[in-house]
N, C-alpha and C positions, 0 to 999 in steps of 0.2 A: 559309622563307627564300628570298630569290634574290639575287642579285649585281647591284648596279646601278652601272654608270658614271657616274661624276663628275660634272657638269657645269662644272666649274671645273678641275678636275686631271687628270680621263679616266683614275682609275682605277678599278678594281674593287673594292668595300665591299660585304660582306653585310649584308641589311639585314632585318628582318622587315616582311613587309606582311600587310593587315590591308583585306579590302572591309568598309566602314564605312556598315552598310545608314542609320544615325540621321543620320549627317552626309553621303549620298549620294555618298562619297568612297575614291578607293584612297591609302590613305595608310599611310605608313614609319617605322617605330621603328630605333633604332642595336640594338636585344635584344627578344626574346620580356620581357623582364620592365621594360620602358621604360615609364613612362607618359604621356611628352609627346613627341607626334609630333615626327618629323625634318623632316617634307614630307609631300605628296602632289597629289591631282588630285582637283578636284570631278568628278565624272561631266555634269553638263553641259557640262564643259570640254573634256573628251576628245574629238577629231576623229576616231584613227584608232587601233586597236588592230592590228597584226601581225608574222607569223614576219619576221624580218631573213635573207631569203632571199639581198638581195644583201651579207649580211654588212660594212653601214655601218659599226657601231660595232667593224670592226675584230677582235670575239670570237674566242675560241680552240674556240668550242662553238655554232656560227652556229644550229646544228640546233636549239637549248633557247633560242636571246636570242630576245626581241621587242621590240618598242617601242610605246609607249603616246606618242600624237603631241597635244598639248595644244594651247590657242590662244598660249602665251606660249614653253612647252621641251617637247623628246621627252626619255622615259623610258627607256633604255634599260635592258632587266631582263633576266638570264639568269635560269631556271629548272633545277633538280634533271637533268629529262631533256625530250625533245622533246614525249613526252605530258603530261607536267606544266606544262609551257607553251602546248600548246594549250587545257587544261581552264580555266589564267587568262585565255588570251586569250576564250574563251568567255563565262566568268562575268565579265570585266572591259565587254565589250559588250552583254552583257545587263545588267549595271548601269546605264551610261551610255545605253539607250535608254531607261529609265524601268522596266523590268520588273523589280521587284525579286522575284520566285518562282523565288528560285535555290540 
């Protein structure tokens, strides 16, 4: 699970995500038990994956948000802890360059 900011209301919903190796996409359920996506991001789409070091979105947890920067909206996602957000931002970049051996 991580917490993703709104993009219409700017607030904080946890969401389940899900790197989507069939459909080459990070994509978000409202529960672990959902079966039709909320959103997401083709990985071709993705520009830029990183830590929100200057704490854009605002977060109460700046150390665990990142953002996932697409060509239409950024993602804004908090993660559990600061290392559980870099292991996504890892495997979210390694998806989106094509390499899918993750």
């Amino acid at each position: 699970y991580f917490h993703k900011l709104g993009a219409t209301f700017h607030t904080w919903s946890r969401r389940w995500f899900v790197l989507d190796r069939q459909r080459s996409a990070l994509i978000y359920y409202s529960d672990k038990s959902e079966r039709k996506p909320r959103g997401g991001a083709y990985f071709a789409t993705i520009d830029e994956v990183y830590l929100d070091h200057l704490n854009a979105s605002k977060s109460g947890r700046p150390h665990c948000t990142f953002i996932v920067k697409t060509k239409k909206r950024s993602y804004n996602l908090q993660a559990a802890s600061d290392s559980a957000a870099r292991i996504w931002i890892d495997a979210i970049i390694t998806g989106a360059q094509g390499n899918l051996d993750y």
